[in-house]
C-alpha positions in Angstrom: 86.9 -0.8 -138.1 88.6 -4.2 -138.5 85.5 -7.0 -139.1 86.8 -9.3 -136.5 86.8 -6.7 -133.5 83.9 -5.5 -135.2 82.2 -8.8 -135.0 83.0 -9.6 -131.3 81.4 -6.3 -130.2 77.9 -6.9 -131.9 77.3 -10.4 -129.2 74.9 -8.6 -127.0 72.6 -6.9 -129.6 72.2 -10.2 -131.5 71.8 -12.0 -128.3 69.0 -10.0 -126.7 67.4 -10.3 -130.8 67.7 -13.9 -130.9 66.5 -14.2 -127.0 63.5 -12.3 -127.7 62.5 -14.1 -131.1 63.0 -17.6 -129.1 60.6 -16.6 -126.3 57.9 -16.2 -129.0 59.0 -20.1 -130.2 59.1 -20.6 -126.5 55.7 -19.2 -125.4 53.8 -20.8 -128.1 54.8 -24.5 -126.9 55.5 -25.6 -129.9 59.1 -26.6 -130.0 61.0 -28.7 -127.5 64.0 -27.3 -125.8 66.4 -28.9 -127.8 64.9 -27.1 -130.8 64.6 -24.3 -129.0 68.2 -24.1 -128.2 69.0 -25.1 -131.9 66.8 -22.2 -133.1 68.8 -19.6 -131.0 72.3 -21.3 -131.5 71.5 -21.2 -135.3 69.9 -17.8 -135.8 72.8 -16.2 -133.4 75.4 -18.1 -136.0 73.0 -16.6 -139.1 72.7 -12.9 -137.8 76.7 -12.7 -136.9 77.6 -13.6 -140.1 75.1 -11.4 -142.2 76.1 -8.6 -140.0 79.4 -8.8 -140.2 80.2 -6.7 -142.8 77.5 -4.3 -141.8 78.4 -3.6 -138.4 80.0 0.3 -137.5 79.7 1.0 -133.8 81.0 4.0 -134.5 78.9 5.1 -136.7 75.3 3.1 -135.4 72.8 3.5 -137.9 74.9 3.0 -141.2 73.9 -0.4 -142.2 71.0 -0.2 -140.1 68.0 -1.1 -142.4 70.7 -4.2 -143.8 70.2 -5.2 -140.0 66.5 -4.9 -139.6 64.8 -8.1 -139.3 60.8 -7.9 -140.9 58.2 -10.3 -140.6 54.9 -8.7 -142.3 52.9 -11.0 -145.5 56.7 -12.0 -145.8 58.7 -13.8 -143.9 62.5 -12.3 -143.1 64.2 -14.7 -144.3 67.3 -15.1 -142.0 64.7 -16.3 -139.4 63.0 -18.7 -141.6 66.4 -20.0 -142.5 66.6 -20.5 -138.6 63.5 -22.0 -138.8 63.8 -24.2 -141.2 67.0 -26.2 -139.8 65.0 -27.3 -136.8 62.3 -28.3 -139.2 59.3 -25.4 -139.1 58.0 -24.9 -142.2 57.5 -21.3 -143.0 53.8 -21.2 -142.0 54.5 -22.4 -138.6 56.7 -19.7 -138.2 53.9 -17.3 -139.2 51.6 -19.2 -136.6 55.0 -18.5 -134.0 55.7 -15.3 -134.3 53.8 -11.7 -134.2 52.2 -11.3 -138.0 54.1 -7.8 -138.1 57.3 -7.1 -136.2 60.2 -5.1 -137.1 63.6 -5.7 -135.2 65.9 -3.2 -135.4 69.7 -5.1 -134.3 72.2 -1.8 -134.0 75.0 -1.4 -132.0 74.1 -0.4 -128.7 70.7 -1.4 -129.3 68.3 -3.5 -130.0 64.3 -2.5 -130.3 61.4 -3.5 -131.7 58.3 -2.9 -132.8 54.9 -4.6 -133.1 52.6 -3.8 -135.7 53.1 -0.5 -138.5 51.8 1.8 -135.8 52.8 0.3 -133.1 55.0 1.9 -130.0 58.7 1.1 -130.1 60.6 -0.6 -127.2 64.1 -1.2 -126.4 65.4 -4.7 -125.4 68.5 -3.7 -124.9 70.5 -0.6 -124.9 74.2 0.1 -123.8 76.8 3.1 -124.0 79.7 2.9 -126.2 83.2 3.1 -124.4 84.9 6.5 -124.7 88.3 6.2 -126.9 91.0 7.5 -124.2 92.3 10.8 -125.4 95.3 10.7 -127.4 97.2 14.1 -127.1 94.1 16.3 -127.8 90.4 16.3 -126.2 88.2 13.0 -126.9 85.9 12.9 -129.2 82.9 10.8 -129.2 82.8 8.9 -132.7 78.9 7.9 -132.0 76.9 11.3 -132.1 73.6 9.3 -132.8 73.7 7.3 -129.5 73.4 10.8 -127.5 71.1 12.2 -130.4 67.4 12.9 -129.3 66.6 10.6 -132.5 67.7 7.1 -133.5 68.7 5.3 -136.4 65.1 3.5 -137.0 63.3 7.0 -136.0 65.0 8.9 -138.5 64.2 6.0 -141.4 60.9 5.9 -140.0 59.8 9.2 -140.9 61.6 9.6 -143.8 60.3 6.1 -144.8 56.7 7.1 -143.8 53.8 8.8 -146.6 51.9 9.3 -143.4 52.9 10.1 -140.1 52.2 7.3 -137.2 50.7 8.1 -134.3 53.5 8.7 -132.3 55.4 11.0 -134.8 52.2 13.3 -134.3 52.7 13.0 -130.7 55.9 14.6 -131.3 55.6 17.4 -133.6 52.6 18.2 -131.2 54.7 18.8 -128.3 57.5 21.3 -130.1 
């Protein structure tokens, strides 16, 4: 896919990432507004561009741990980056933000989790568009958007020594 069109179709899942980091900023009280707004405007400009080359809608989770976004005893540094340009040191950010999230940022959705055994939630989820048929039937280029299993499932439990809680849960109920 070309990287422009590519680009343009990835607003919404680094919009509802960078909204939901900046409510963290936001709740905490320690920023101003115009910081705030610098923050987001700066960390939406940072995502787009790391992403751009990284970014297959129609095939979601290729790229997908290059899109992640961890804070654990490190912090990611495309939000300390952010951070940094409206002066936070990376400590503050560590006093900010949630001492272990992982943000998954994939094309037609973006969730997150909180803590390594923690539950994962979408912010924000959409369907791809349908190609129109050309000639013969249409077929639909994202098979893991209608999959049971998503992109940061599947590296999850291949990624995992132990299974969480809520792959047991599962397995359990098969």
């Amino acid at each position: 896919m070309h990287t422009l069109c590519a680009r343009g179709t990835m607003k919404p899942e680094i919009s509802a990432a960078v909204g939901f980091l900046s409510r963290f900023l936001r709740i905490k009280g320690h920023v101003n507004d115009r910081q705030l707004q610098s923050f987001s405007a700066s960390l939406q400009d940072i995502l787009s561009e790391q992403y751009k080359h990284h970014w297959f809608p129609d095939r979601p989770c290729k790229g997908s741990g290059y899109r992640c976004i961890r804070i654990n005893h490190k912090m990611d540094p495309l939000v300390g980056q952010a951070g940094q340009r409206i002066g936070l040191t990376i400590n503050q950010l560590y006093l900010l933000l949630p001492s272990e999230l992982t943000l998954w940022v994939d094309p037609f959705e973006v969730s997150y989790r909180i803590g390594e055994d923690g539950s994962i939630c979408v912010l924000y989820e959409s369907q791809p568009v349908a190609p129109a048929p050309s000639g013969g039937s249409a077929v639909n280029s994202t098979p893991m958007v209608d999959s049971h299993i998503s992109c940061k499932e599947a590296a999850g439990m291949l990624g995992r020594t132990s299974p969480s809680k809520a792959y047991n849960m599962m397995t359990m109920s098969s």
